[in-house]
C-alpha positions as CSV (number, residue, x, y, z in Angstrom):
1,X,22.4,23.0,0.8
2,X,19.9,21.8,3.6
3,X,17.1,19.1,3.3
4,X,13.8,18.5,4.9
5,X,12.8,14.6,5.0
6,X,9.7,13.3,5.7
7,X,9.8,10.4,7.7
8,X,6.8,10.8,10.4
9,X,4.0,8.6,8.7
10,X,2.8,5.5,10.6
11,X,3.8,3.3,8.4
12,X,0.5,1.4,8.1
13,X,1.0,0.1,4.9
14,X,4.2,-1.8,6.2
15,X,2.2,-3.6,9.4
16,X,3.3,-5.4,11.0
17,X,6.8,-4.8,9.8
18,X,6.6,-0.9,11.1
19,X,4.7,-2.5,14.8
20,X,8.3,-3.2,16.2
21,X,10.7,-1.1,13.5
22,X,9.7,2.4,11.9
23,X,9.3,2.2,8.7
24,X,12.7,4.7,7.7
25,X,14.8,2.4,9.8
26,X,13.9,-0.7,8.0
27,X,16.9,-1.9,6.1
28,X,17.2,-1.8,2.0
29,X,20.3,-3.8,1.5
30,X,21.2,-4.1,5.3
31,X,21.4,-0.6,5.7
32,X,18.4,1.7,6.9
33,X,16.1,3.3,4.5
34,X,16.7,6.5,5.7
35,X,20.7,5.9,5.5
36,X,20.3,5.1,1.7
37,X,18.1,8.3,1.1
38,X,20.4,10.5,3.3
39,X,23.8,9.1,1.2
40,X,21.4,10.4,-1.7
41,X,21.3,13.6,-0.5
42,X,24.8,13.8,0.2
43,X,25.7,12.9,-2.9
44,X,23.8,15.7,-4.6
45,X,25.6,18.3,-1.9
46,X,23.3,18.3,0.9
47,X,25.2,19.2,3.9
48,X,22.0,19.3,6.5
49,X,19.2,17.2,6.9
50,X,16.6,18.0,8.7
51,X,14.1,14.7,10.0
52,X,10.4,15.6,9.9
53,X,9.2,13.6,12.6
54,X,6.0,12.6,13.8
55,X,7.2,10.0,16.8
56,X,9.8,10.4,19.1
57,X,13.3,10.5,17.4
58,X,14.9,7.5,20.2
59,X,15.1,5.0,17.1
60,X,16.8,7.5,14.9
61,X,19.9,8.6,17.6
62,X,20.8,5.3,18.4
63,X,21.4,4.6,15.1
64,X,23.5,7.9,14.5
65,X,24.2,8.8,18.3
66,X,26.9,10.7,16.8
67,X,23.9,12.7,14.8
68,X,25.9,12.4,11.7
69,X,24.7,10.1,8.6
70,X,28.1,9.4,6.6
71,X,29.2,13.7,6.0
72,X,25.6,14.8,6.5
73,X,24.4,16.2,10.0
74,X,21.0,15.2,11.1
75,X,18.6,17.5,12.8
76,X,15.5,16.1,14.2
77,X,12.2,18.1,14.3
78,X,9.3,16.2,16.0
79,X,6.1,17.7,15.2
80,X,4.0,18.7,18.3
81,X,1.1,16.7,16.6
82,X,0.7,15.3,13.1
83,X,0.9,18.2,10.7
84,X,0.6,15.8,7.2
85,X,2.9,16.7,4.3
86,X,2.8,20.7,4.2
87,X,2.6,21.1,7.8
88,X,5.3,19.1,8.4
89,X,7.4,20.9,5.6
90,X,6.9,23.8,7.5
91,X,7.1,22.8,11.0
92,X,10.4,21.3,10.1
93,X,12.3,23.8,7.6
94,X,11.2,26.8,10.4
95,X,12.5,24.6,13.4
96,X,16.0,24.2,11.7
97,X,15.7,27.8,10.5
98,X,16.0,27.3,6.7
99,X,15.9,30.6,5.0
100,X,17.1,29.7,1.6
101,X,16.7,27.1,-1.4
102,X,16.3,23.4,0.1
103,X,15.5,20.1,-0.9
104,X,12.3,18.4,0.3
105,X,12.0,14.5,-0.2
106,X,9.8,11.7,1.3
107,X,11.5,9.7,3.0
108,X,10.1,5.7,1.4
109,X,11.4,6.5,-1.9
110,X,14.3,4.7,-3.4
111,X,16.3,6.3,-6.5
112,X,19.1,7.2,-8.2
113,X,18.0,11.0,-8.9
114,X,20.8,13.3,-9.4
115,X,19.4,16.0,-6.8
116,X,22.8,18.3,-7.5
117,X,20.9,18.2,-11.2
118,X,17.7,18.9,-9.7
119,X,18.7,21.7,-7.9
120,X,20.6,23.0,-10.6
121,X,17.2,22.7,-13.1
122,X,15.2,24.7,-10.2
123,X,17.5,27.4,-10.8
124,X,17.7,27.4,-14.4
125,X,13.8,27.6,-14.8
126,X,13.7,30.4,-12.0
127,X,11.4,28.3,-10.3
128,X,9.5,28.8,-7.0
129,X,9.1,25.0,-6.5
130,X,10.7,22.3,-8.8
131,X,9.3,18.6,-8.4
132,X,10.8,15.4,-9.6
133,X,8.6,13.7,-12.1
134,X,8.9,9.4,-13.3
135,X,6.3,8.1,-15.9
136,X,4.7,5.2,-15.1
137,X,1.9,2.3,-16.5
138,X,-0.8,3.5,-13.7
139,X,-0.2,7.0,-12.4
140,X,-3.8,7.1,-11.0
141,X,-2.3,5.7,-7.5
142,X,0.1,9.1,-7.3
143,X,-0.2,12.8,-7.5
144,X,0.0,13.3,-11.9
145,X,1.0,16.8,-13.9
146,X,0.4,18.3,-16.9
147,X,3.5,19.7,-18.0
148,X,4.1,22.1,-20.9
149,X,7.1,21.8,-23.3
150,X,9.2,24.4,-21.5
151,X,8.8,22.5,-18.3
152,X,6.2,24.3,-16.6
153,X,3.4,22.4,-14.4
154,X,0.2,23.3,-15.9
155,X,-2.1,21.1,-13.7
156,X,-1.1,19.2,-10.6
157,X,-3.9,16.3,-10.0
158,X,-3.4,13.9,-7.0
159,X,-4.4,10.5,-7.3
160,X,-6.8,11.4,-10.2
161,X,-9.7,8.5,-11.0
162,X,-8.2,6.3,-14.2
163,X,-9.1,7.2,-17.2
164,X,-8.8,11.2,-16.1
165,X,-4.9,11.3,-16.2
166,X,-4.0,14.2,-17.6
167,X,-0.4,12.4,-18.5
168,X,1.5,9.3,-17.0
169,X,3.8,11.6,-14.9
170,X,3.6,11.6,-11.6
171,X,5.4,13.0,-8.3
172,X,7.9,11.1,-8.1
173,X,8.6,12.4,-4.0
174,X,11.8,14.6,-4.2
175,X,11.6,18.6,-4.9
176,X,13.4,21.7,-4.1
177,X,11.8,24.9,-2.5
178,X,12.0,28.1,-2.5
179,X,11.5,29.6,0.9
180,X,8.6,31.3,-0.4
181,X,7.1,28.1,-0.8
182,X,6.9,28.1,3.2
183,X,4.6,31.2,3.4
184,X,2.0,29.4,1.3
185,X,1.7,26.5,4.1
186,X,-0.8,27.5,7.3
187,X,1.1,27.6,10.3
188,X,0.2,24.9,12.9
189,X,-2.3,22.8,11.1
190,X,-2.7,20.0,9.1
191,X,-2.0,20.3,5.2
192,X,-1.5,18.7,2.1
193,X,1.8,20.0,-0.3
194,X,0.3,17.5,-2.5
195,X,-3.1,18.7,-2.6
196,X,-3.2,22.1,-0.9
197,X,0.1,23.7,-2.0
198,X,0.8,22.9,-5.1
199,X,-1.8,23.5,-7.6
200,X,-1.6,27.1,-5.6
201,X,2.1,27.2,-7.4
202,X,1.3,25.7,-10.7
203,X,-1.7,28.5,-11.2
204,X,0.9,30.9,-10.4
205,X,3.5,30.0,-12.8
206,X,6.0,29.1,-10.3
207,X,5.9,25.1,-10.7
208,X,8.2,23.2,-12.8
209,X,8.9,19.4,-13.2
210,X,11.9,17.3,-14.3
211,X,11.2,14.4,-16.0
212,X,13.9,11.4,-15.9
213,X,14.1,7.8,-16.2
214,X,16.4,7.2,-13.3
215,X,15.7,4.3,-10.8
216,X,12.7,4.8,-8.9
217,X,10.2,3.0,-6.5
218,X,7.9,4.1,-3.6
219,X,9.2,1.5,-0.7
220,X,6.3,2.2,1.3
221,X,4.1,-1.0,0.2
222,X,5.6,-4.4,1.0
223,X,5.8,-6.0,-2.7
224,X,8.2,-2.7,-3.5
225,X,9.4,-2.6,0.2
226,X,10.9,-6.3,-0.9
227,X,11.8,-5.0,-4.8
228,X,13.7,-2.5,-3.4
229,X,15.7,-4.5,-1.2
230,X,16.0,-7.8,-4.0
231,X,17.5,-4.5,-6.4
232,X,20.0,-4.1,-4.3
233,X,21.6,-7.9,-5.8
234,X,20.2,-7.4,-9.3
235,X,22.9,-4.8,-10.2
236,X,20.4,-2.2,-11.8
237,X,21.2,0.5,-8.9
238,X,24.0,3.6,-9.9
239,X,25.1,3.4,-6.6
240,X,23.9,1.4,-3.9
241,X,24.5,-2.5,-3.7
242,X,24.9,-4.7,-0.8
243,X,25.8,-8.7,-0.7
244,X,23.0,-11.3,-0.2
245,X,24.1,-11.9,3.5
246,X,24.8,-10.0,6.4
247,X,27.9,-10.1,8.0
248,X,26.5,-11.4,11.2
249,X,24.1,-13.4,9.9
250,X,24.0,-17.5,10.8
251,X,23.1,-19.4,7.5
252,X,23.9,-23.2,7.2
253,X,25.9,-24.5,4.5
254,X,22.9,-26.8,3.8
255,X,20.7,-24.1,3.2
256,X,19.3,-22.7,-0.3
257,X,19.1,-18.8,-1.1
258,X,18.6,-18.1,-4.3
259,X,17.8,-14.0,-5.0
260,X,17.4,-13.0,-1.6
261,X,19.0,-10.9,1.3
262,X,19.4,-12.2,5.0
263,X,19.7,-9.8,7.4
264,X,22.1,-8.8,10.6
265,X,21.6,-11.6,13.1
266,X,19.6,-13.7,11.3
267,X,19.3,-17.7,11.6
268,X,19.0,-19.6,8.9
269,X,18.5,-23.6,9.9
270,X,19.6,-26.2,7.6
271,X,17.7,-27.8,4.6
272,X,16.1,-23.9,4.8
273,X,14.7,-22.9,1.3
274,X,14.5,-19.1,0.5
275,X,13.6,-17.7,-3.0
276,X,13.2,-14.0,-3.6
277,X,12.3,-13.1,-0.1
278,X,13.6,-11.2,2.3
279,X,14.7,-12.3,5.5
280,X,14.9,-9.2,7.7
281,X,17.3,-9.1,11.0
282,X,17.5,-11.1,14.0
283,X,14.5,-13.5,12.2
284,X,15.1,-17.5,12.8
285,X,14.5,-20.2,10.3
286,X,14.3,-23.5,11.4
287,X,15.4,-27.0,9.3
288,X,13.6,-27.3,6.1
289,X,11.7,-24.4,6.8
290,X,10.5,-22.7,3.0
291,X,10.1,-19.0,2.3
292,X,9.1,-17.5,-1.1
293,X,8.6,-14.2,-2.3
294,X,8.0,-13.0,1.4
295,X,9.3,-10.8,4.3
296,X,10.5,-12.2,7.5
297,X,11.0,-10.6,10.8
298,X,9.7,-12.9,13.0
299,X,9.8,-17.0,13.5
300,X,9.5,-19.8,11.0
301,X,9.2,-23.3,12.6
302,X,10.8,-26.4,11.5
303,X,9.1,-27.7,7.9
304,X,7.0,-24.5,7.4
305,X,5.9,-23.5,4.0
306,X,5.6,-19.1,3.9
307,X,4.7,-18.0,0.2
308,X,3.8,-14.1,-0.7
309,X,3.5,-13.2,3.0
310,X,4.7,-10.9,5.7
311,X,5.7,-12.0,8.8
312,X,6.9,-9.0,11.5
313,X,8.6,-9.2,14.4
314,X,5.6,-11.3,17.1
315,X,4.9,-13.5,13.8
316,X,5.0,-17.1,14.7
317,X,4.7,-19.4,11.6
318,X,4.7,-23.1,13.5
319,X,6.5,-25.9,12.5
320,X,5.0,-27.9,9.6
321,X,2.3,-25.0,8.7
322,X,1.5,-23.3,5.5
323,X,1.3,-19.6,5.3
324,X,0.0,-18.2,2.1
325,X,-0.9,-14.5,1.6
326,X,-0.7,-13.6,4.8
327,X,0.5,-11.1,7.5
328,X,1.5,-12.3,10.8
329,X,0.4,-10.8,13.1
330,X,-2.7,-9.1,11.3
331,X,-2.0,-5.5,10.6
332,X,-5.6,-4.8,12.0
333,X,-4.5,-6.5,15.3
């Protein structure tokens, strides 16, 4: 079984975390994001995965120069220009040659689907495409079905205004194709699988969706970006868990963390403070430096207070300052 994975957004809603680091490569639990998804994969039988690329795939070799993830191979298909979801679908399942049934995910979400049961649903129902579906409070952020009691997709709405949900499921970002699905998809120009492709199946009968409760959340936005790394301690994760500190990480014996990850190469000063935050790698803390509920790639000065902020790689936070609700440097910079 073969998988495309989309992983060539820009990453804007992680900035300025994604201006040094893109956004698949950030850790979640000291390991990249795109490692966790692929040992997903793997797990379900996926043999081949296949990188849907918009940037150059440098970042991606280094960190598997041996173009292996774990037992998956890695095949990298960098789109000529950006292509969006369909485009990219298509750009990438043609350039490794996929011919058969495949697996499609997006490449920020964190869960512990069972994609062998997926797969195994898609051909139960006969389906031409089969999506993953999670319920949640507010499904007007996400693309939202109507789904019939035999599993069929009735209606495929994306991002519908609230109050117009047709139900509280939404596309949860993992599905499995037909190859069919790939002749529905203009060659060489932008489109949408969310918007353009889709409702095209659901009208034709061919759409069906799996419900489950599993563990699930979009790591694209930096509060989940940070849940999905502080779930990695909390124990609620089937399979992946990590402990708080990395390896090669420098923390003082003087120093407080309480619910939070430091990463690889990271410096942690003592009299530090750090409560549900993340401290990402190579960042430096000085003495008595306090972070709460925030990421941290970049520089925290002796005494600093950072609360409910993000901090990337050229963030300075100087000694004795207060950060509150902030993102250093400004993603707009």
């Amino acid at each position: 079984m073969r998988a495309v994975v989309l992983v060539g957004g820009f990453g804007t809603r992680l900035r300025p975390l994604t201006y040094s680091t893109p956004k698949p490569m950030l850790p979640v639990g000291h390991r990249p994001m795109i490692a966790r998804l692929v040992d997903r994969l793997g797990r379900g039988g996926v043999t081949e995965v296949v990188l849907a690329l918009g940037f150059k795939p440098e970042p991606f070799v280094e960190a598997f120069p041996d173009g292996r993830c774990g037992d998956v191979a890695l095949t990298y298909a960098v789109e000529p220009e950006p292509l969006d979801t369909g485009g990219a679908i298509r750009f990438a399942a043609e350039f490794a040659g996929i011919d058969e049934t495949f697996v499609v995910a997006n490449g920020d979400v964190m869960t512990d689907l069972d994609v062998a049961g997926l797969v195994s649903a898609h051909r139960d129902f006969g389906a031409e495409a089969t999506i993953h579906l999670i319920a949640v409070d507010d499904p007007s952020s996400f693309g939202v079905v109507d789904m019939a009691d035999d599993g069929a997709v009735q209606a495929f709405v994306e991002k519908p205004a609230p109050g117009t949900e047709p139900s509280n499921l939404i596309n949860a970002g993992t599905y499995v194709f037909e190859p069919s699905v790939l002749d529905r998809i203009p060659a060489g120009r932008p489109t949408s699988i969310e918007r353009d492709t889709f409702p095209g199946i659901a009208t034709d009968g061919g759409m069906f969706g799996v419900a489950t409760d599993d563990y699930w959340i979009d790591a694209g936005r930096p509060e989940f970006y940070r849940a999905a790394n502080l779930d990695m301690l909390s124990g609620i994760r089937q399979h992946d868990r990590c402990d708080p500190i990395a390896p090669t990480a420098s923390v003082d014996a003087q120093a407080t963390i309480r619910n939070s990850l430091v990463g690889a190469g990271a410096s942690v000063a003592a009299g530090a403070t750090i409560v549900d935050s993340v401290i990402l790698p190579g960042a430096q803390l000085a003495a008595d430096a306090s972070v709460i509920e925030s990421l941290v790639m970049g520089s925290i000065g002796q005494g600093a207070e950072v609360t409910g902020s993000v901090i990337g790689a050229d963030g300075v936070v100087t000694a004795n300052s207060t950060v509150d609700g902030t993102s250093l440097p400004a993603p707009d910079a």
